[in-house]
mmCIF file as gemmi writes it, N, C-alpha and C atoms, coordinates in Angstrom:
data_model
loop_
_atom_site.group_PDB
_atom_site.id
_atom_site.type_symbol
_atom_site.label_atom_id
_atom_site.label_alt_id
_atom_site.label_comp_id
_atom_site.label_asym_id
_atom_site.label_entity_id
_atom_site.label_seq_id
_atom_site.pdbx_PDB_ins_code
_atom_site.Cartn_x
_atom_site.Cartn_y
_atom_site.Cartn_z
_atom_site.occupancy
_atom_site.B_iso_or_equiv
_atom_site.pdbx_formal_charge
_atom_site.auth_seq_id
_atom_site.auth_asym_id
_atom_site.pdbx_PDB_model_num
ATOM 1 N N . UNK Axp A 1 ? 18.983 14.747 -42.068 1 0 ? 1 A 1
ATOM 2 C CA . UNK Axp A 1 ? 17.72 15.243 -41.572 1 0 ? 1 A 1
ATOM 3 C C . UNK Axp A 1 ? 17.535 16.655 -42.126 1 0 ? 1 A 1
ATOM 4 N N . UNK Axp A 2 ? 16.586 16.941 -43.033 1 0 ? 2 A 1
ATOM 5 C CA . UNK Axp A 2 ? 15.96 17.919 -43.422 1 0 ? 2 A 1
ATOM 6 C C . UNK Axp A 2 ? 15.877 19.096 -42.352 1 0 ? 2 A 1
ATOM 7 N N . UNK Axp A 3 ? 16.117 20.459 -42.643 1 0 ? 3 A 1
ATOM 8 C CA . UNK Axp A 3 ? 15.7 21.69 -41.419 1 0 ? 3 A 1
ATOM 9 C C . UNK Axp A 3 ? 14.28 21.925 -40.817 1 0 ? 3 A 1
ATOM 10 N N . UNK Axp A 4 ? 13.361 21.383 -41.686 1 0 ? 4 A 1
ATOM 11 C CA . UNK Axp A 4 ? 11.989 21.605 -40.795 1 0 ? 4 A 1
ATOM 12 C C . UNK Axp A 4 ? 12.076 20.83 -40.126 1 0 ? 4 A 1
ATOM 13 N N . UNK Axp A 5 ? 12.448 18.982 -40.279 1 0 ? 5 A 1
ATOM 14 C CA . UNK Axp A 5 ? 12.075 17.923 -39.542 1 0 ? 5 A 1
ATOM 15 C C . UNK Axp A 5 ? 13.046 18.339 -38.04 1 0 ? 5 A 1
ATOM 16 N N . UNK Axp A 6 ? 14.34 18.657 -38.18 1 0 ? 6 A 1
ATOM 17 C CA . UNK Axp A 6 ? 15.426 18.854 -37.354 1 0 ? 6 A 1
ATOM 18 C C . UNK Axp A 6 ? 14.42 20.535 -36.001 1 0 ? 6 A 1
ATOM 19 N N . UNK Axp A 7 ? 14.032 21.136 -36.51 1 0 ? 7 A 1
ATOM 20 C CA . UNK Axp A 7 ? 13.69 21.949 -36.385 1 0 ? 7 A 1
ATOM 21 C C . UNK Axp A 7 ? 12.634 21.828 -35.354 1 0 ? 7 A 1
ATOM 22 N N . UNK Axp A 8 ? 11.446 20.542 -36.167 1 0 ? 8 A 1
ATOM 23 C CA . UNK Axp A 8 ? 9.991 20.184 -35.351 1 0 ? 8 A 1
ATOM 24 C C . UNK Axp A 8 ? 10.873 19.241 -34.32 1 0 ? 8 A 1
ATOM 25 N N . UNK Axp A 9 ? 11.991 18.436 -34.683 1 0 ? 9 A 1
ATOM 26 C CA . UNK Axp A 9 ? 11.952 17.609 -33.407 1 0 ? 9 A 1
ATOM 27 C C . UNK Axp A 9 ? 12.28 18.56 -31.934 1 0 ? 9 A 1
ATOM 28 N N . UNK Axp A 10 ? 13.225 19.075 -32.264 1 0 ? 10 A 1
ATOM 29 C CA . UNK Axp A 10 ? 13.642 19.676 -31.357 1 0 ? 10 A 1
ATOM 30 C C . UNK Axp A 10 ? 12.861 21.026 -30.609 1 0 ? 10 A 1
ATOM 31 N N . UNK Axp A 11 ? 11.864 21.356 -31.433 1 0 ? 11 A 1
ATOM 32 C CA . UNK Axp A 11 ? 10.527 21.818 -30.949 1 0 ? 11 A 1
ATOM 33 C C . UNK Axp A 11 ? 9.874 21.037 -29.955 1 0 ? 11 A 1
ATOM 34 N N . UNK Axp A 12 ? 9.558 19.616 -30.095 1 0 ? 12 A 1
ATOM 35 C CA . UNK Axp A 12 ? 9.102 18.974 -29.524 1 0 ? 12 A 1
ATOM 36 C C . UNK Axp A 12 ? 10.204 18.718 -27.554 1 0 ? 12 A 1
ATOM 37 N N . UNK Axp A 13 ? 10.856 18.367 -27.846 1 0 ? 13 A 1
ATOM 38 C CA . UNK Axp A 13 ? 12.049 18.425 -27.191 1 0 ? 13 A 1
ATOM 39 C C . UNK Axp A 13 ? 11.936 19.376 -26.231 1 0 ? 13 A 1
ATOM 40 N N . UNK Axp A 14 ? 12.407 20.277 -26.325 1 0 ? 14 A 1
ATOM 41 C CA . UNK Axp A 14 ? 12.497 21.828 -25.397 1 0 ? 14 A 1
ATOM 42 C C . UNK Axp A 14 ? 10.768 22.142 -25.223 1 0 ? 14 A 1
ATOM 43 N N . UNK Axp A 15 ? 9.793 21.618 -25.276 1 0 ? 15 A 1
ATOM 44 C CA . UNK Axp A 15 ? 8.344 21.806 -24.83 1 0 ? 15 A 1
ATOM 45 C C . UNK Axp A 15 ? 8.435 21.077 -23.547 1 0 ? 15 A 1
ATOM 46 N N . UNK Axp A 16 ? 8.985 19.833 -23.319 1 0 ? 16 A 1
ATOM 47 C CA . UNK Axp A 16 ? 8.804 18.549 -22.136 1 0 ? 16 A 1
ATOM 48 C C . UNK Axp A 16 ? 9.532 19.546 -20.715 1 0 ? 16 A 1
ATOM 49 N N . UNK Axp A 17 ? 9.55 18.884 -20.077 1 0 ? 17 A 1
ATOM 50 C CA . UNK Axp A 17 ? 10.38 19.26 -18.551 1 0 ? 17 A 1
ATOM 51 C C . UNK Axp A 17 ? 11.426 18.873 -18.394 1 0 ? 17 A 1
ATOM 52 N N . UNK Axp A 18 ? 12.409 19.548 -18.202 1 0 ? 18 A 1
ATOM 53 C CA . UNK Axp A 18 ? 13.858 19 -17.958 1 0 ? 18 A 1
ATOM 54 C C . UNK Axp A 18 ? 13.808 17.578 -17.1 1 0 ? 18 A 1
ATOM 55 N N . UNK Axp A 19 ? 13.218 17.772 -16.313 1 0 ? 19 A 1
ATOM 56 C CA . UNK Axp A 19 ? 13.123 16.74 -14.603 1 0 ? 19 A 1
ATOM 57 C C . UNK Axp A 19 ? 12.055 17.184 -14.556 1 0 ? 19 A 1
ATOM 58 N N . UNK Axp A 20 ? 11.778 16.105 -13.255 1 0 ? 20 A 1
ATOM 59 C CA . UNK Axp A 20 ? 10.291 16.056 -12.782 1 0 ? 20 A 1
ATOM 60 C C . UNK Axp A 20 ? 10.282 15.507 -11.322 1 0 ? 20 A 1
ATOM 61 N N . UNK Axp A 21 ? 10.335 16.191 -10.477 1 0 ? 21 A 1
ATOM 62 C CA . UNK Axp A 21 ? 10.46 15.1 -9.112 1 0 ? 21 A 1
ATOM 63 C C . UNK Axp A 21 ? 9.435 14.871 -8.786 1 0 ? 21 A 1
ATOM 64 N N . UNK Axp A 22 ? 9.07 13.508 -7.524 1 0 ? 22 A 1
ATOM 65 C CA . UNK Axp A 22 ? 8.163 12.855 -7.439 1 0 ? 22 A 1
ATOM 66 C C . UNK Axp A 22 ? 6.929 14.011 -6.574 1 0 ? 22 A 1
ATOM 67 N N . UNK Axp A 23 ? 7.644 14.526 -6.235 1 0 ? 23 A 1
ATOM 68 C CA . UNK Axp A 23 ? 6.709 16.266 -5.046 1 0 ? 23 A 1
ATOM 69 C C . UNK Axp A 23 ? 6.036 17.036 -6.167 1 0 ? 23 A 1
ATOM 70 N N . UNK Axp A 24 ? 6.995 17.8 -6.963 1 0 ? 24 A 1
ATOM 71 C CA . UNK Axp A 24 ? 6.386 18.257 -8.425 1 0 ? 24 A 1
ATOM 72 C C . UNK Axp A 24 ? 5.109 17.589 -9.438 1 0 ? 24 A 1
ATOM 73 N N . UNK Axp A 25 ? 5.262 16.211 -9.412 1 0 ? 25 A 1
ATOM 74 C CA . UNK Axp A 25 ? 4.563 15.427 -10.246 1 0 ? 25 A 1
ATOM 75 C C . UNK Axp A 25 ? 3.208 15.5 -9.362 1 0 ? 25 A 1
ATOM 76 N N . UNK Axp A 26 ? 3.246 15.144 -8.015 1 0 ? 26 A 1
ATOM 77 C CA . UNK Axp A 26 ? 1.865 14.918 -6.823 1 0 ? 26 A 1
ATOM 78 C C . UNK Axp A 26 ? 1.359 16.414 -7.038 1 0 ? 26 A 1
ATOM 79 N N . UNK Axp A 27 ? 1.78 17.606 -7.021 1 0 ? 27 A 1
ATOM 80 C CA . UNK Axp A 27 ? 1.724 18.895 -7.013 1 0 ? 27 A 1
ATOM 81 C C . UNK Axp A 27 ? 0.568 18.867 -8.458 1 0 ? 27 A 1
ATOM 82 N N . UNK Axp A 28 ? 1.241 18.335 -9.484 1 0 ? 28 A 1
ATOM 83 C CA . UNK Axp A 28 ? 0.921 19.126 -10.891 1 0 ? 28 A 1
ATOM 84 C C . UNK Axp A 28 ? -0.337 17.478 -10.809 1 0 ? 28 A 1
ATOM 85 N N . UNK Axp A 29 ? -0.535 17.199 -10.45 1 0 ? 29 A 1
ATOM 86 C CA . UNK Axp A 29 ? -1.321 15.841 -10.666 1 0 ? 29 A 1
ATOM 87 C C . UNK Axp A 29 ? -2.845 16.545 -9.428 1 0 ? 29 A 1
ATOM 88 N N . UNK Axp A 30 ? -2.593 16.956 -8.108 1 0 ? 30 A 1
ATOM 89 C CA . UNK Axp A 30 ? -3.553 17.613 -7.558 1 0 ? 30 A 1
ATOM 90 C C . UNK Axp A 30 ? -4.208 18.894 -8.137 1 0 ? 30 A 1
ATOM 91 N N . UNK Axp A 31 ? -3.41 19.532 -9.197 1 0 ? 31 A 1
ATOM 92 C CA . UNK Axp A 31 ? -3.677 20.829 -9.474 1 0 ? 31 A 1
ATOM 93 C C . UNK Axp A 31 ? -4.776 20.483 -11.349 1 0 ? 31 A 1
ATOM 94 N N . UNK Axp A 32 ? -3.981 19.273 -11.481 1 0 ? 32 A 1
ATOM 95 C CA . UNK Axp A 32 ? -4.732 18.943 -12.591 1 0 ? 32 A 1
ATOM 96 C C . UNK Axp A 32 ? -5.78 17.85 -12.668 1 0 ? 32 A 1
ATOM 97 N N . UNK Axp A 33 ? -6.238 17.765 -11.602 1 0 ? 33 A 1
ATOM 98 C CA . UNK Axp A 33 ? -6.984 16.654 -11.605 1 0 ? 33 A 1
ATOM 99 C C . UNK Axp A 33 ? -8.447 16.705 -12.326 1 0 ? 33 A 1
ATOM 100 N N . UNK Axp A 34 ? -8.802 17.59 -12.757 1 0 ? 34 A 1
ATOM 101 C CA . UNK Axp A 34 ? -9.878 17.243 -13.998 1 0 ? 34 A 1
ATOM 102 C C . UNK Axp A 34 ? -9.649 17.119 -14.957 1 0 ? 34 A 1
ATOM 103 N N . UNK Axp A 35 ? -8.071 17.105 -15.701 1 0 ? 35 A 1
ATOM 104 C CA . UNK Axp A 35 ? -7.742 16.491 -16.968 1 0 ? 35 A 1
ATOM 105 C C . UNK Axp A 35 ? -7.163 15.383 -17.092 1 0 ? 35 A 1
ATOM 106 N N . UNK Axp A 36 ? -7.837 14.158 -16.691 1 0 ? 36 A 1
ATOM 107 C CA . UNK Axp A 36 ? -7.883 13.104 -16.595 1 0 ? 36 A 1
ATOM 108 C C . UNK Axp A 36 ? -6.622 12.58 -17.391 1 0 ? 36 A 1
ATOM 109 N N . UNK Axp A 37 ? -6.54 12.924 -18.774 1 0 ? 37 A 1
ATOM 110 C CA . UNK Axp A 37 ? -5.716 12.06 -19.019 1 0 ? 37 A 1
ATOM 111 C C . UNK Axp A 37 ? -4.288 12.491 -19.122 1 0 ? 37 A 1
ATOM 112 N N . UNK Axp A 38 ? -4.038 13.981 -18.328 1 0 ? 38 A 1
ATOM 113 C CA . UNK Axp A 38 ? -2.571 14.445 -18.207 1 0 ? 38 A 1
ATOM 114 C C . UNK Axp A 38 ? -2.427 13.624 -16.48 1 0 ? 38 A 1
ATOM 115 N N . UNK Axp A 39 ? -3.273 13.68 -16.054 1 0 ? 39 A 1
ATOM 116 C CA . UNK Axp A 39 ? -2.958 13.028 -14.7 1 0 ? 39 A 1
ATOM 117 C C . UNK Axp A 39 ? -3.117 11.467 -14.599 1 0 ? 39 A 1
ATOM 118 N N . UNK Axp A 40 ? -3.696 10.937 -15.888 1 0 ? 40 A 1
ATOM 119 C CA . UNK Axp A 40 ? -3.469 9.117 -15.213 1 0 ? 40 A 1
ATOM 120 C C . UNK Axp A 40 ? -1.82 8.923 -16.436 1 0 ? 40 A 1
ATOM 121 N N . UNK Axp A 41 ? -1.22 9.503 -16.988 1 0 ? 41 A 1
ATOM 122 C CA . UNK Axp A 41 ? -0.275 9.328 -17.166 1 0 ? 41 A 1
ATOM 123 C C . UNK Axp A 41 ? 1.239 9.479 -16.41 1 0 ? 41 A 1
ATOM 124 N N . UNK Axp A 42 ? 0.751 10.26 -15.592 1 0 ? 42 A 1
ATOM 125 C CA . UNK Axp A 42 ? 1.741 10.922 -14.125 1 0 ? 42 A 1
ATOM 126 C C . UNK Axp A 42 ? 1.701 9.869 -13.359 1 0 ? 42 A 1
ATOM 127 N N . UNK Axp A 43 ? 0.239 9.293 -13.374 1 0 ? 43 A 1
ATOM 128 C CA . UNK Axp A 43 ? 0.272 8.319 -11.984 1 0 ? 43 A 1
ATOM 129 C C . UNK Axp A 43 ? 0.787 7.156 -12.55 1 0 ? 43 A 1
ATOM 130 N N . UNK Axp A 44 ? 0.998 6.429 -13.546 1 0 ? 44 A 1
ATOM 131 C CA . UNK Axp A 44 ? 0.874 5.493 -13.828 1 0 ? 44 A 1
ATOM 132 C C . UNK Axp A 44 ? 2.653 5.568 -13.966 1 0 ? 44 A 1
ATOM 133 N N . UNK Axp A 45 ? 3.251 6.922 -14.1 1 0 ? 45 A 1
ATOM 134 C CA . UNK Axp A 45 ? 4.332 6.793 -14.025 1 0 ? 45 A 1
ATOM 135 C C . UNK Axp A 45 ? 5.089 6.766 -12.944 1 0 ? 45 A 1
ATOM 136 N N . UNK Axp A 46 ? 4.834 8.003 -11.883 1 0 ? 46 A 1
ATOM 137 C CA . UNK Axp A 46 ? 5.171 7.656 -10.545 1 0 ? 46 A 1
ATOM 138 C C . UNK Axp A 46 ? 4.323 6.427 -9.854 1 0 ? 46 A 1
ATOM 139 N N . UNK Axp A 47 ? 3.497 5.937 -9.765 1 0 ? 47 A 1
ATOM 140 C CA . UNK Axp A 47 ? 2.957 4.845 -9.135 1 0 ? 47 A 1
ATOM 141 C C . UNK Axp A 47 ? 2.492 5.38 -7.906 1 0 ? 47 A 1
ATOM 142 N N . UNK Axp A 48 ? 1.6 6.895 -7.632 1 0 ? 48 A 1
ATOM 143 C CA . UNK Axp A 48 ? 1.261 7.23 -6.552 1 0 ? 48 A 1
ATOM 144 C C . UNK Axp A 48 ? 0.082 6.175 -5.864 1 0 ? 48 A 1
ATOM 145 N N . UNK Axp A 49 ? 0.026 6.365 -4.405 1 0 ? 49 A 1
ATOM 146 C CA . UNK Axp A 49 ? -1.062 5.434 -4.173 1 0 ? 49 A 1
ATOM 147 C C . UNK Axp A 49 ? -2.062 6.734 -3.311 1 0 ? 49 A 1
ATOM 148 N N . UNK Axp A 50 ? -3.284 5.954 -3.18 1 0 ? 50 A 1
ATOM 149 C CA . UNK Axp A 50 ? -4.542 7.02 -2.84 1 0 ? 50 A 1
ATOM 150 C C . UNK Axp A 50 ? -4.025 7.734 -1.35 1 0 ? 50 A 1
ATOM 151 N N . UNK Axp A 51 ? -3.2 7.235 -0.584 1 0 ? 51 A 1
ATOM 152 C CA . UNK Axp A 51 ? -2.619 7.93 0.304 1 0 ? 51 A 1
ATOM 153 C C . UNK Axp A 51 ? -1.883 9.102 0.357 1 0 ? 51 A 1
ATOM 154 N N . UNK Axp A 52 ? -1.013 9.11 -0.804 1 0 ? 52 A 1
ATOM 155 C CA . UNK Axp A 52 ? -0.437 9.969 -1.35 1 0 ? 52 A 1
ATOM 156 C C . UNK Axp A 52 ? -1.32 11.304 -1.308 1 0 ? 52 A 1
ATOM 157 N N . UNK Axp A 53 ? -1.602 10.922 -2.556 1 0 ? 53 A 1
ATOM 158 C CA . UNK Axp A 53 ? -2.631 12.214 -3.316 1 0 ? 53 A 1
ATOM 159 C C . UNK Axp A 53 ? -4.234 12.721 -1.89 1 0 ? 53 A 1
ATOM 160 N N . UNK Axp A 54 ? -4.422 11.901 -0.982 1 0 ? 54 A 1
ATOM 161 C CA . UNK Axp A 54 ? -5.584 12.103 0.143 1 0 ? 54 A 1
ATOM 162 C C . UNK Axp A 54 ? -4.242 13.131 1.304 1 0 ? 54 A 1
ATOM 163 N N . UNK Axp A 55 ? -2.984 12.713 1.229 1 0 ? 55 A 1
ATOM 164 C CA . UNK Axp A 55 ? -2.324 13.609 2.356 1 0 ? 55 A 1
ATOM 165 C C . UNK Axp A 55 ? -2.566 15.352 1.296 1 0 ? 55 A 1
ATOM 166 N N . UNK Axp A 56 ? -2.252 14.884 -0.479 1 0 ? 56 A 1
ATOM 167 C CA . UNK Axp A 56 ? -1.632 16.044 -1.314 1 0 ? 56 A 1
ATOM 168 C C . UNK Axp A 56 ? -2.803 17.308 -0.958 1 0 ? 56 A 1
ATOM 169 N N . UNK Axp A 57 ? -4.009 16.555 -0.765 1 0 ? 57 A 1
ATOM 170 C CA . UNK Axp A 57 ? -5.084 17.324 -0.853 1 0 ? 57 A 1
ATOM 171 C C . UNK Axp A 57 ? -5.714 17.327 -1.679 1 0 ? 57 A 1
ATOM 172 N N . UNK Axp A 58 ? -6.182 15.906 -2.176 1 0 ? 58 A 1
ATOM 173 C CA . UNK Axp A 58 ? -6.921 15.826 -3.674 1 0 ? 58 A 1
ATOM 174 C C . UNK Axp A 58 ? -8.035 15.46 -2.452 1 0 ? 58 A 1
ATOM 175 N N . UNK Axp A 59 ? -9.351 15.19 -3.315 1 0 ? 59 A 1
ATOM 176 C CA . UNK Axp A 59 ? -10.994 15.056 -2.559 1 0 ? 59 A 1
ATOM 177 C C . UNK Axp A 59 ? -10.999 13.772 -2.875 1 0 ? 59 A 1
ATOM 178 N N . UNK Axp A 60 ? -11.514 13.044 -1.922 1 0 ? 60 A 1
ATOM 179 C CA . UNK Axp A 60 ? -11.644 11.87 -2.045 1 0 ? 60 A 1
ATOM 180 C C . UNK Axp A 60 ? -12.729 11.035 -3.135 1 0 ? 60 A 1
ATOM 181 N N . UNK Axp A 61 ? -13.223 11.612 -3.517 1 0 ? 61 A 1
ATOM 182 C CA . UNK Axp A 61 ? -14.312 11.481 -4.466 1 0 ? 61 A 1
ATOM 183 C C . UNK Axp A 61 ? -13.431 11.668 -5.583 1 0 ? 61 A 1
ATOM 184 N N . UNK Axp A 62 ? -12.196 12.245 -5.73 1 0 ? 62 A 1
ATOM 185 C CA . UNK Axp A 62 ? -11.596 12.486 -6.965 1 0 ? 62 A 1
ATOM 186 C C . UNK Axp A 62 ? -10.861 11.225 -7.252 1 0 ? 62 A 1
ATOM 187 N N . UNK Axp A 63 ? -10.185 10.63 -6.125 1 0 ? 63 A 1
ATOM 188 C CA . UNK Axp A 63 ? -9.394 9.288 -5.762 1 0 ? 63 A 1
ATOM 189 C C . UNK Axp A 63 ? -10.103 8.367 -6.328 1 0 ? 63 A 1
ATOM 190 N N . UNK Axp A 64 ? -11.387 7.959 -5.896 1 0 ? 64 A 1
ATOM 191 C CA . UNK Axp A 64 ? -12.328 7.166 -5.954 1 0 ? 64 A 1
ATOM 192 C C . UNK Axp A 64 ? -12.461 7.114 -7.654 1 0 ? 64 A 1
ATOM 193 N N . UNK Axp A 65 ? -12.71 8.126 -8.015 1 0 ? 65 A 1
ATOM 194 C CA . UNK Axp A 65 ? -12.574 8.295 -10.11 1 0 ? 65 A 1
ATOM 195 C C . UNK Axp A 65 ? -11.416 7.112 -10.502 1 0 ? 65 A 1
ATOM 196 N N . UNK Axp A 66 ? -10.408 7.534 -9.959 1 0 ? 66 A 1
ATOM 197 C CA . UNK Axp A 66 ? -9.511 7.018 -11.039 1 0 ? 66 A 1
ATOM 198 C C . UNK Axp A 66 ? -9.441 5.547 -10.377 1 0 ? 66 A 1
ATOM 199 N N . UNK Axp A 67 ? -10.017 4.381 -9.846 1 0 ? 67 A 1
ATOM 200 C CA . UNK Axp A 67 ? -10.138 3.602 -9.24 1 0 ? 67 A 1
ATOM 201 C C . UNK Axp A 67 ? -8.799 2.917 -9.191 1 0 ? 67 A 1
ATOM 202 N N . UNK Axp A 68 ? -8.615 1.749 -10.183 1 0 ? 68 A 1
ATOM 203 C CA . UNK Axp A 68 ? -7.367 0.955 -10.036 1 0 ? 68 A 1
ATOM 204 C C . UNK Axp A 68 ? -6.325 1.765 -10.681 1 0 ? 68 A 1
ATOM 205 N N . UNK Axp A 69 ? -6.211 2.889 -10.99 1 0 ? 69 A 1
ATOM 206 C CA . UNK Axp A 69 ? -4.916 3.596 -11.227 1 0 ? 69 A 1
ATOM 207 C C . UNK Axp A 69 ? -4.049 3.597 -10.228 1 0 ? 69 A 1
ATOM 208 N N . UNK Axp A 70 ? -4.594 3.586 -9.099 1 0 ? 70 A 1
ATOM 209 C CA . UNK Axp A 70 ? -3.686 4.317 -7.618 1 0 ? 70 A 1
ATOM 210 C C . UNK Axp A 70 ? -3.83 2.893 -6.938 1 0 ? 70 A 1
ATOM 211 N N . UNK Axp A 71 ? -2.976 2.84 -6.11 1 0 ? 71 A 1
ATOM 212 C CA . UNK Axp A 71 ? -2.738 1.452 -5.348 1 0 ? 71 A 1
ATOM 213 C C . UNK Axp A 71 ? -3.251 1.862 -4.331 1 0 ? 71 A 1
């Protein structure tokens, strides 16, 4: 492996999150909820349901958006 390629991966790498717990993820998913598509990738990974995110303090009108994402 070449030094730029070795270089960009591991760029890539150390950008992500070590961990992610499921509190953190509801947190960064209420806080981001107008960038749609950093938050239906969160959900789709934790599998939050509209209960969840209505205790987290998201607006219900926001719930209602992402329809069959959330159980």
């Amino acid at each position: 492996m070449g030094k730029a390629k070795k270089r960009s991966f591991n760029n890539g790498i150390n950008d992500k999150f070590p961990y992610m717990t499921r509190e953190s993820a509801l947190c960064s998913v209420i806080n981001n909820i107008n960038n749609k598509s950093k938050v239906i990738d969160t959900i789709t990974l934790f599998g939050f349901s509209a209960e969840e995110m209505l205790e987290a303090g998201a607006a219900y009108e926001d719930v209602v958006a992402l329809g069959g994402l959330v159980k």
